[in-house]
C-alpha positions in Angstrom: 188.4 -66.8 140.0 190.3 -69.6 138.9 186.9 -70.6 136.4 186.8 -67.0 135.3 190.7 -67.2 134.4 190.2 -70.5 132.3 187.1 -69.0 130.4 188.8 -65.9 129.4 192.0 -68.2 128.3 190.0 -69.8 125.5 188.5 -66.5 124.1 191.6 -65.1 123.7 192.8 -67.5 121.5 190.2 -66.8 119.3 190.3 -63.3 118.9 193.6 -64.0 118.3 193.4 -66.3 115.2 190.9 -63.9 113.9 193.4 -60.8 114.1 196.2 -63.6 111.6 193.3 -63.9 109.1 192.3 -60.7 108.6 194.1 -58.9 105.5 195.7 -55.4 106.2 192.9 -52.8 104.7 195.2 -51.2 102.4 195.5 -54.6 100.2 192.1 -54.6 99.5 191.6 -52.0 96.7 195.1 -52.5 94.7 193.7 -56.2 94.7 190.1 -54.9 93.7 191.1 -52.7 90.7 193.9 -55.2 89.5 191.0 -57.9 89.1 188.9 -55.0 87.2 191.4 -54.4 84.8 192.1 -57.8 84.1 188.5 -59.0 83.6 188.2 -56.2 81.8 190.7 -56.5 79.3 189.8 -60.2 78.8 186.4 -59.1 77.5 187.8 -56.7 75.5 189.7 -59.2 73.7 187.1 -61.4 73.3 184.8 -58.6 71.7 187.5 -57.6 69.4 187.7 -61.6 68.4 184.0 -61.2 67.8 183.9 -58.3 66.0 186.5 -59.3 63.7 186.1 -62.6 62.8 185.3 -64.0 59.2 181.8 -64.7 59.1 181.4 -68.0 57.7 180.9 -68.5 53.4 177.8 -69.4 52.2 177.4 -72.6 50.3 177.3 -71.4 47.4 175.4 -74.5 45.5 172.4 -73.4 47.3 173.0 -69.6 46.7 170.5 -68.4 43.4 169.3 -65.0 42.3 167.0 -64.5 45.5 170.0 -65.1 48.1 171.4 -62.0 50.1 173.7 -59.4 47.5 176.8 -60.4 50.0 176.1 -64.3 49.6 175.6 -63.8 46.0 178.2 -61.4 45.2 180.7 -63.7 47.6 179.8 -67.3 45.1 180.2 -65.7 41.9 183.7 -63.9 42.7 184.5 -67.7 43.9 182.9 -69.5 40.8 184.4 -67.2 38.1 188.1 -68.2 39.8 187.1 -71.8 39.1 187.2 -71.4 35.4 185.0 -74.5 34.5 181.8 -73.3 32.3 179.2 -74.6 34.6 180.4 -72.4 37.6 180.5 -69.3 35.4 177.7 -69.7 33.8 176.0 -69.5 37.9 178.6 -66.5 38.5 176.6 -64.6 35.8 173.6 -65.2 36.8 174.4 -64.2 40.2 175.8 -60.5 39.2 173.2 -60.1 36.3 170.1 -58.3 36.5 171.5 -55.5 39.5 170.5 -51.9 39.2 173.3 -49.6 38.7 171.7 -47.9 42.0 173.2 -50.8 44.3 175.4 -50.8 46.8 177.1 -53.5 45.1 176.8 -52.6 41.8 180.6 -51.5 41.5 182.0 -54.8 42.8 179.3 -57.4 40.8 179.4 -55.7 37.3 183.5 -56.5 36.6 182.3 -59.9 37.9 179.7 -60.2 35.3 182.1 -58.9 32.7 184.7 -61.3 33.3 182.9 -64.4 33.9 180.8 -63.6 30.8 184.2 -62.8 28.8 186.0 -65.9 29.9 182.6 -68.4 28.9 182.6 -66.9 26.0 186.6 -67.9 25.4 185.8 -71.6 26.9 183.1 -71.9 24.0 185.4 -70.4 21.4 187.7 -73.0 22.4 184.5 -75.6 21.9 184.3 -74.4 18.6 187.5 -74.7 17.6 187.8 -78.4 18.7 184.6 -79.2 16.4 182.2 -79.2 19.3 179.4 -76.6 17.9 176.5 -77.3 20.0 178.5 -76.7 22.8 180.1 -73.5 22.0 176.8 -72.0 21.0 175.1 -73.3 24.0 177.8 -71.9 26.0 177.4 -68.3 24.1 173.9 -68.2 24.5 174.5 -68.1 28.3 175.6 -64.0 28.1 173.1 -62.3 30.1 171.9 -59.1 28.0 172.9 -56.8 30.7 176.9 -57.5 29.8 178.4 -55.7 26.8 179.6 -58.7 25.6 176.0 -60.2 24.6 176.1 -58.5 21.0 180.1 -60.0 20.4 178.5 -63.3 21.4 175.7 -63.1 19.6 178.2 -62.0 16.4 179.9 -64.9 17.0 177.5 -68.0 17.4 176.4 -66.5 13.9 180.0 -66.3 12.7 180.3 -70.1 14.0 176.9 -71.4 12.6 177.5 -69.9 8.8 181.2 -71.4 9.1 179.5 -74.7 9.5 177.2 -74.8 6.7 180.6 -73.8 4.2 182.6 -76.5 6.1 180.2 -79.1 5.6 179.1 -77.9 2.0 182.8 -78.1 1.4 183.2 -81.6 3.2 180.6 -83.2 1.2 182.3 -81.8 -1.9 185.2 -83.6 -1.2 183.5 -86.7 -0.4 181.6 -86.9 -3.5 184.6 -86.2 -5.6 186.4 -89.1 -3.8 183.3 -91.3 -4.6 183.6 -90.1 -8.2 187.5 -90.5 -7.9 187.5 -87.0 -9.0 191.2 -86.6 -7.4 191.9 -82.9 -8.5 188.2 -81.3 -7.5 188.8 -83.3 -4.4 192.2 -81.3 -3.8 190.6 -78.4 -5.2 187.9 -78.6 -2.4 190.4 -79.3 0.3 192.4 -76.4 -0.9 188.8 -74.4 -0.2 189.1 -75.5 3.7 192.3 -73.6 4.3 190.0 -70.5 4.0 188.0 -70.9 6.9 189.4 -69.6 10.5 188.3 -72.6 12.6 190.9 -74.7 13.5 188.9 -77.8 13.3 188.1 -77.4 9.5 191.1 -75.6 8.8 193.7 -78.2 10.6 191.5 -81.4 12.2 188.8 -82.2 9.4 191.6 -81.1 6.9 193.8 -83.7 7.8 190.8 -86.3 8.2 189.6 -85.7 5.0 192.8 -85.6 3.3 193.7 -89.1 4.7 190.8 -90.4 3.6 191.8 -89.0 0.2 194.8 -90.4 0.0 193.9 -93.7 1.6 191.3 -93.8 -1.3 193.6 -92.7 -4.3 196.4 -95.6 -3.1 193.2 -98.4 -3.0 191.9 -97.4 -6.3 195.9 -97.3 -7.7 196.2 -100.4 -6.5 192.9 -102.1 -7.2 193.7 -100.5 -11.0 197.1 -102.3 -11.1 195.5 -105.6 -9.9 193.0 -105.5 -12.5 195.4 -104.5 -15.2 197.4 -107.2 -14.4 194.2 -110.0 -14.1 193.0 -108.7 -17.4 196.3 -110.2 -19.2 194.6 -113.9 -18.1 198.4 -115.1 -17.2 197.6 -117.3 -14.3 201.2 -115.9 -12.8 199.9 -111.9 -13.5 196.7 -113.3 -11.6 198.4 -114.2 -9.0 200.5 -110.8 -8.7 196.8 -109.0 -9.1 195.7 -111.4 -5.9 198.6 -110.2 -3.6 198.3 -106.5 -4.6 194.3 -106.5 -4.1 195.0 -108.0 -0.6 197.0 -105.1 0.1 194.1 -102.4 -0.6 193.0 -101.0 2.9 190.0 -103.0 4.7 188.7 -99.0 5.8 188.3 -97.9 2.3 185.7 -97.5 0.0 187.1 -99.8 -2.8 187.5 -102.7 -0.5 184.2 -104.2 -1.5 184.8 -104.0 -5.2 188.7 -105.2 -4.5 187.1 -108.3 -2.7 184.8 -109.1 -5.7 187.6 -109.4 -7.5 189.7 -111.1 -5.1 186.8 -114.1 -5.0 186.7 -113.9 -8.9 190.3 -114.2 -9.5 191.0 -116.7 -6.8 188.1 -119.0 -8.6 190.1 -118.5 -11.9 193.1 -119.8 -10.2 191.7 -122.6 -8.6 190.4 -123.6 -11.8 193.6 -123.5 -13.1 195.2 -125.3 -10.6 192.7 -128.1 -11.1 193.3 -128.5 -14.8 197.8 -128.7 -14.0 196.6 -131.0 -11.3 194.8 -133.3 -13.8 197.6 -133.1 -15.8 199.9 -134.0 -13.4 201.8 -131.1 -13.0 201.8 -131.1 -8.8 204.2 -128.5 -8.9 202.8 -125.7 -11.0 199.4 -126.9 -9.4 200.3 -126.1 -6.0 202.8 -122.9 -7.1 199.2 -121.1 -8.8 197.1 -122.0 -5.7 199.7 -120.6 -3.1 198.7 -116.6 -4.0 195.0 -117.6 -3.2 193.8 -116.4 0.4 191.4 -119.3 2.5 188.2 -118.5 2.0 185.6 -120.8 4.4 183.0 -120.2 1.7 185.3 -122.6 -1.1 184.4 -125.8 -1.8 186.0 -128.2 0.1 188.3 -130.2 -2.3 189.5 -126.1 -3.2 190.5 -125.5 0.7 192.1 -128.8 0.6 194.6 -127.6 -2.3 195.1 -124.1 -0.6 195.9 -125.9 2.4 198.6 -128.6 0.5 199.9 -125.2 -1.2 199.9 -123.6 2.7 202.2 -126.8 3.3 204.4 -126.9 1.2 204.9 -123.0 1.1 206.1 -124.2 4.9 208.3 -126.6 4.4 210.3 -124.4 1.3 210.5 -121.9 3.8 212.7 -124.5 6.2 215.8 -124.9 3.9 218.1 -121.9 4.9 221.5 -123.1 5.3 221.5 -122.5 9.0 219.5 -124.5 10.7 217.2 -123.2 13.7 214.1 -123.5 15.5 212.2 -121.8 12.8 212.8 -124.0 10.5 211.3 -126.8 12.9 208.6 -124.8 13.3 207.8 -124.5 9.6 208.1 -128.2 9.0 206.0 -129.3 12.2 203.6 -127.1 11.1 203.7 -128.3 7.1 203.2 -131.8 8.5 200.0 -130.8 10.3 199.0 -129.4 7.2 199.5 -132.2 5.6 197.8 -134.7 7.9 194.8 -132.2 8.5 193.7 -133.4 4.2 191.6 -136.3 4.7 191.8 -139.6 3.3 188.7 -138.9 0.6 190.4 -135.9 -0.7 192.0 -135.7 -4.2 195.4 -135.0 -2.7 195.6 -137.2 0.1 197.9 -139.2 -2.1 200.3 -136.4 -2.7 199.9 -135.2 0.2 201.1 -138.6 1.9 204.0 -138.6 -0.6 205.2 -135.3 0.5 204.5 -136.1 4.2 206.8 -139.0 4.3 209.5 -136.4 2.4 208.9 -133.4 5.4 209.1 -136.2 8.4 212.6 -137.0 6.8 213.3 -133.4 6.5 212.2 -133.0 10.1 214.2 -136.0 11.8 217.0 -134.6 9.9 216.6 -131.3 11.1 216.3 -131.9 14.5 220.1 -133.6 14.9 221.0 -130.5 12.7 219.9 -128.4 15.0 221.1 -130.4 17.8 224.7 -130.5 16.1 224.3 -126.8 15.6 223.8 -125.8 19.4 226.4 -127.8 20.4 228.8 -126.2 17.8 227.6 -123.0 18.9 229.8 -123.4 22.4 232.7 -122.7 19.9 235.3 -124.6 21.0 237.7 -127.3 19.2 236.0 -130.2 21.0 232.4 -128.7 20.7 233.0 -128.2 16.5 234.3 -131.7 16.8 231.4 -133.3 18.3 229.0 -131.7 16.1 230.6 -133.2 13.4 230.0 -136.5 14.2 226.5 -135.7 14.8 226.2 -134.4 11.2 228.0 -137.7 10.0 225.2 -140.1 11.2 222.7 -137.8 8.2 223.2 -140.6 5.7 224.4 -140.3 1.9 220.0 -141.0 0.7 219.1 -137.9 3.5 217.0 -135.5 2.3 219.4 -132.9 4.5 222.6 -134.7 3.2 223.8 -131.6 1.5 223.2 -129.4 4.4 225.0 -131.6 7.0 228.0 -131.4 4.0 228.3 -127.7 4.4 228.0 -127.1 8.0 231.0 -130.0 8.4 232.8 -128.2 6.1 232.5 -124.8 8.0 232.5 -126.8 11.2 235.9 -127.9 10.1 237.6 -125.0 9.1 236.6 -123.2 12.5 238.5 -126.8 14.3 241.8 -125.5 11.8 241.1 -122.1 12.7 241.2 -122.9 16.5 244.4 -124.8 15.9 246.5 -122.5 14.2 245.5 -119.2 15.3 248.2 -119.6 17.9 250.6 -119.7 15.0 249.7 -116.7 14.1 249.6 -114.8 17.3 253.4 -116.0 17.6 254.0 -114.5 14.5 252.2 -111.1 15.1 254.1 -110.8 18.7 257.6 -111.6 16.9 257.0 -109.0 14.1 256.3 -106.3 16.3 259.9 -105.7 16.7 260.5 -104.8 13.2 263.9 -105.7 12.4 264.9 -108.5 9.9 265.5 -111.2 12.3 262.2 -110.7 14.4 260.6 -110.5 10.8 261.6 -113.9 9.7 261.3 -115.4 12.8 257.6 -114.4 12.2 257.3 -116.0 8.6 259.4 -119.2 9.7 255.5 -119.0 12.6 253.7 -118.4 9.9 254.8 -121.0 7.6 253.7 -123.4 10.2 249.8 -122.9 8.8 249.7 -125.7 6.0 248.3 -125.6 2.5 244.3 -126.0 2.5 244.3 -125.2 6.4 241.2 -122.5 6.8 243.8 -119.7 7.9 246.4 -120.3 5.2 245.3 -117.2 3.4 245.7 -115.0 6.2 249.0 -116.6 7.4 250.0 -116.1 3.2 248.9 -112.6 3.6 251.0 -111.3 6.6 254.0 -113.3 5.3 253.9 -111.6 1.8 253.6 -107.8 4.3 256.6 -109.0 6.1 258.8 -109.7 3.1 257.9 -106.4 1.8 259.1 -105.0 5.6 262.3 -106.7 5.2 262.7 -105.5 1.9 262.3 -102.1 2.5 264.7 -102.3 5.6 267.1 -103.6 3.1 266.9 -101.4 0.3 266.2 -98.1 2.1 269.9 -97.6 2.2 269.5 -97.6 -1.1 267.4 -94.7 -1.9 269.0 -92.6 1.1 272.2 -93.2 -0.6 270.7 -91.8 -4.3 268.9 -88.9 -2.6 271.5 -87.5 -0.7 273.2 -87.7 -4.3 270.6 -86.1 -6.1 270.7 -83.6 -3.4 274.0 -83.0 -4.3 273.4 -82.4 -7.7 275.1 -85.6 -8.9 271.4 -87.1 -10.8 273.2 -89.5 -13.0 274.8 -91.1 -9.8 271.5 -91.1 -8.2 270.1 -92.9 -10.8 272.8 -95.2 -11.0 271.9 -96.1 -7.4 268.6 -96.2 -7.3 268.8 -98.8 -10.3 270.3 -101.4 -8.0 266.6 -102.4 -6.7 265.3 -105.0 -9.1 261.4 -105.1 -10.1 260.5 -107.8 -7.7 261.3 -105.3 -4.6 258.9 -103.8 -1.9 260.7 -100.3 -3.0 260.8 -100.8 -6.9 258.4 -98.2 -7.6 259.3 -95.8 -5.5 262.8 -96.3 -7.1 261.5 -95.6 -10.5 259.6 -92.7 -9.5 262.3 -91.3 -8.5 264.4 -92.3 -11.5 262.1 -90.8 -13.9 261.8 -87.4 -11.6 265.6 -86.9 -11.8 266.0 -88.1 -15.3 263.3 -85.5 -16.2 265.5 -82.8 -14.5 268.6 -84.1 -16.4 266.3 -84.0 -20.1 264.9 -80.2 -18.8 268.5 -79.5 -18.2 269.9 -80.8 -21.5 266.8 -79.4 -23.7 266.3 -75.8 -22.2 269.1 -74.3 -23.9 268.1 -76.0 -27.4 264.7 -74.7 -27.0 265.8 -71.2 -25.8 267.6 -70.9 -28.9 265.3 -72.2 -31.1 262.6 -69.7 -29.8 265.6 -67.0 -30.3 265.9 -68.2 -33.8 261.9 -67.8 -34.4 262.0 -64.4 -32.9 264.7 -63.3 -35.4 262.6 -64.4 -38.5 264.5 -67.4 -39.4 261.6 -70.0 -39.1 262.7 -72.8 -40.7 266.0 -73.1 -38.3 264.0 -72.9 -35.6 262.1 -76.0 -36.8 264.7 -77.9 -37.8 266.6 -76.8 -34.2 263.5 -77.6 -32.0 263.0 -81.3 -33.8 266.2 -82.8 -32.5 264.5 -82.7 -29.0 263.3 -86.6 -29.6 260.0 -88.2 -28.4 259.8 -89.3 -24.7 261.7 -86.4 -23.4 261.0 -84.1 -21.0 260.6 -81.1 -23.1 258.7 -83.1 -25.9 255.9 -81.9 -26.0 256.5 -78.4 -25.7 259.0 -78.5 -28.3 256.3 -79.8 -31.0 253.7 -77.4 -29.8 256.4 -74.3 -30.8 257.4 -76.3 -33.9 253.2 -76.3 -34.8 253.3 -72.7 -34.3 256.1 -71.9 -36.2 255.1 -73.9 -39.3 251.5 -72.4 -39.3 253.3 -68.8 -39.4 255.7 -69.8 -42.0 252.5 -71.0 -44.2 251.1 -68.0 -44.0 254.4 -66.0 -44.6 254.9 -68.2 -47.6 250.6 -68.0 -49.0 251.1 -63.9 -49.2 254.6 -64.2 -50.5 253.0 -66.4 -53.5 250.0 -63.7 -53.7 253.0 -61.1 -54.0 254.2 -62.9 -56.8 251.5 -63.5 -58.8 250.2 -59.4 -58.7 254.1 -58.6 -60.2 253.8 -61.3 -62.6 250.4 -60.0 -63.8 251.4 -56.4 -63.7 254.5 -57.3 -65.8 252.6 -59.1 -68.2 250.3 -55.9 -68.9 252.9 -54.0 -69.8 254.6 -56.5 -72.0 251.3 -56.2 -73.8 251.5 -52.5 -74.1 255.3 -52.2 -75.4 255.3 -55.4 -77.7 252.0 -55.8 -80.4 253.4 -59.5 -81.1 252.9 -59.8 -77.2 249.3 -61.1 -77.4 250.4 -64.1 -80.4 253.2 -65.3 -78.1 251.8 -66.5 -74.3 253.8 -64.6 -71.2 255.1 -66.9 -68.7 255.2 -66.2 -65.1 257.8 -67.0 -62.4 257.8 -70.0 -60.5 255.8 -69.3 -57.8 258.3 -70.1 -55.2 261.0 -68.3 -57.0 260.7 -65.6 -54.7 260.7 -67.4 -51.4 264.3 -66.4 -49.9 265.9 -69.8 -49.1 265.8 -69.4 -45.8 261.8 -69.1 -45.2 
């Protein structure tokens, strides 16, 4: 029993593990159907994802006319969006050639129209940038099937006759430039404005009229050379040689112009020669300085030109300031000089004038020194550049120049000196009043005669007498105005008299003298005038005259008085000349009929009246 109660002991534990592992059956099935679902739905998904998905685009390089309608219709919607020609030019050809009875039909034909449509754009624009081949190659690429084949076709024809007028016209133009035909070339330019390309109407246009003018200005100025050559002045030769340099190197004329050039440079040379053999160096070397080196001239000639070259250099380095230019000039005159060799005709000369620039040079150089020293611009700086112009000796060639910038150097010393007395004076006379005012002059003053600021020390002195004076005698005129103002003018002018003709307020005074005194003459004149007119408009001319002359010359009312008395007389003339033809009608009616009574009338002459017996005394 007891091996019977340990077997059964094991065997229960077993059975008893088994009934913890084993799940409850009602878990099974919610488990089961939750795992369908899921699984399920996760393959639903991923056959949606299939479904849907993009299917990958073709490469459209390798896509041509036998490729699936999808593929083909896919590259040339993608090509046309590119916009270069190439790519729409493939884009046609992919949508071209479908039967209306496709599928696809609908969605390649607007594909073919607009990539057609927009080449044939891109090869107007070829056209109108000059590029012809191009454009018409481009045209030709309209499939027949698009409607836009006969407008391209129009147009390549349109573009192809345009070129024959434009070049018809351009070689026109050309030959009238040859045959400096200015006006037909104008004419035919005129011509090109007709045409509706923009590369004959605006780009060859222009081209063709700068090459126009740029041909007119050579031939003027090859024409005004030659004009002035023909006079056979060496000096007009010259001229002719630097205006023939001048002519463009790009235009036609430039090979006559550098005929001439060669011929009148050997006239020159030739002339120089003969002044040289004279011994004229100067005039010599002033005719040889216009003609350009030339490799090709004999060598003694390129020796002269290059002794001209020289000394053209070292005329050049004699500005009054001296600077690093100037050493540059000389340095390279003196190469110039040295480069003539020993064999030469003008080694001699040249020598002479070489030894002249080296002394010019050494000069130069403590000149220059002096001058950036001097240019630190203070007292002690203009000072020590002084000196250092002294030690140019009185035989220097640069004597003179080292004279004149001492003297300036100098005056800027004198300038740094008493431009303090100044600034005193300017800071006392800002306060205006007489004693601030001559304290400033008794500053001024300080500047001596022949110092470099005298004349602006003299100059602010004199404006600060003239302050003073007009602080003085402003009293003055306030004192006559507020007389005048009171109607007392004579008193006012009394006044204003008091300032003498050497004051700062003289003229102001007698401005204002001869403004009152005019009132007093208007004042004193009016009523003579008034009743001279009054006179004149009674009839009784002559008083009027005599009453308007007393108003003598110089018054205010002058003028006006001899204007009425000019008036006056002229109407008493005439009063008087048909008064006199009054007289003489009565005298001749009274001599008729003398005749009539008395028969002794005719034996004895009749005499007539005075002819101013008539003319009452007053007019």
């Amino acid at each position: 029993m007891a091996r019977s109660s340990t077997n059964s002991q094991p065997l229960s534990i077993t059975e008893r593990s088994r009934s913890k592992l084993r799940l409850p059956l009602g878990w099974f099935w919610p488990l089961f159907w939750s795992g369908l679902m899921v699984g399920s739905g996760i393959f639903g998904i991923w056959a949606l994802a299939w479904l849907t998905r993009i299917p990958p685009l073709p490469n459209c390089e390798d896509v041509t006319s036998t490729s699936t309608a999808n593929d083909r219709l896919i590259c040339a919607q993608a090509e046309m969006q590119t916009g270069n020609a190439k790519a729409l030019t493939h884009a046609m050809q992919l949508t071209a050639n479908w039967p209306e009875s496709h599928l696809l039909y609908a969605d390649a034909h607007p594909v073919l129209v607009e990539a057609s449509q927009r080449l044939l754009n891109k090869a107007m624009q070829k056209m109108h940038h000059g590029d012809l081949t191009t454009a018409v190659d481009w045209a030709s690429q309209i499939p027949l099937e698009t409607p836009l084949r006969a407008e391209a076709q129009s147009a390549i024809w349109n573009w192809q006759e345009e070129w024959k007028t434009g070049q018809a016209i351009e070689k026109t133009v050309e030959q009238a430039i040859i045959a400096q035909d200015w006006a037909a070339a104008e004419a035919a330019l005129q011509e090109l404005k007709l045409l509706s390309s923009d590369y004959w109407l605006s780009q060859r246009h222009r081209e063709l009229q700068g090459v126009k003018q740029r041909e007119q200005s050579a031939w003027a100025q090859i024409e005004q050379a030659r004009a002035l050559a023909n006079t056979g002045n060496p000096e007009n030769i010259g001229q002719a040689l630097v205006i023939a340099q001048r002519v463009d190197l790009t235009s036609q004329v430039w090979a006559a112009a550098q005929k001439d050039i060669d011929r009148w440079s050997q006239n020159l040379l030739l002339y120089s020669f003969q002044r040289w053999e004279l011994g004229d160096v100067e005039g010599a070397i002033a005719a040889v300085q216009k003609v350009p080196p030339d490799p090709k001239l004999a060598p003694e000639a390129q020796d002269l030109i290059q002794f001209s070259h020289a000394t053209q250099l070292a005329d050049k380095a004699t500005q009054h300031q001296p600077g690093y230019l100037q050493l540059f000039q000389l340095m390279e005159a003196i190469r110039a000089a040295e480069n003539i060799p020993p064999d030469s005709t003008f080694y001699q000369a040249a020598q002479q004038f070489l030894k002249l620039w080296q002394a010019h040079l050494e000069d130069l150089r403590t000149l220059q020194f002096a001058n950036v020293v001097a240019s630190v611009g203070q007292s002690w700086s203009y000072k020590y550049a002084t000196q250092l112009a002294w030690t140019v000796e009185r035989e220097r060639p640069r004597r003179l120049q080292a004279q004149t910038l001492i003297a300036h150097w100098e005056d800027e010393v004198e300038r740094i000196e008493d431009r303090p007395y100044l600034l005193r004076a300017n800071a006392l006379a800002k306060k205006a009043t007489i004693p601030a005012l001559q304290a400033a002059i008794a500053e001024a003053q300080q500047v001596a005669l022949g110092r470099a600021l005298r004349l602006d020390a003299q100059t602010v002195i004199a404006n600060w007498i003239n302050q003073i004076e007009v602080i003085q005698d402003q009293p003055i005129l306030n004192e006559a105005n507020t007389l005048a103002s009171d109607g007392d003018l004579e008193a006012a002018i009394e006044v204003a008299q008091r300032i003498d003709d050497n004051r700062a307020l003289y003229e102001q005074a007698q401005a204002m003298i001869q403004d009152w005194t005019r009132t007093i003459q208007i004042a004193e004149d009016t009523p003579i005038l008034a009743e001279a007119k009054s006179l004149a408009y009674q009839g009784s001319l002559t008083r009027a005259i005599n009453l308007a002359s007393q108003i003598a010359p110089g018054r205010a009312l002058y003028d006006e008085a001899r204007t009425a008395i000019a008036l006056w007389k002229a109407e008493r003339e005439y009063i008087w000349a048909i008064q006199e033809a009054e007289a003489e009608a009565e005298a001749e009616q009274d001599a008729a009929t003398s005749d009539g009574d008395d028969p002794t009338s005719s034996q004895t002459p009749s005499q007539s009246p005075p002819p101013n017996s008539n003319r009452s005394s007053d007019e």
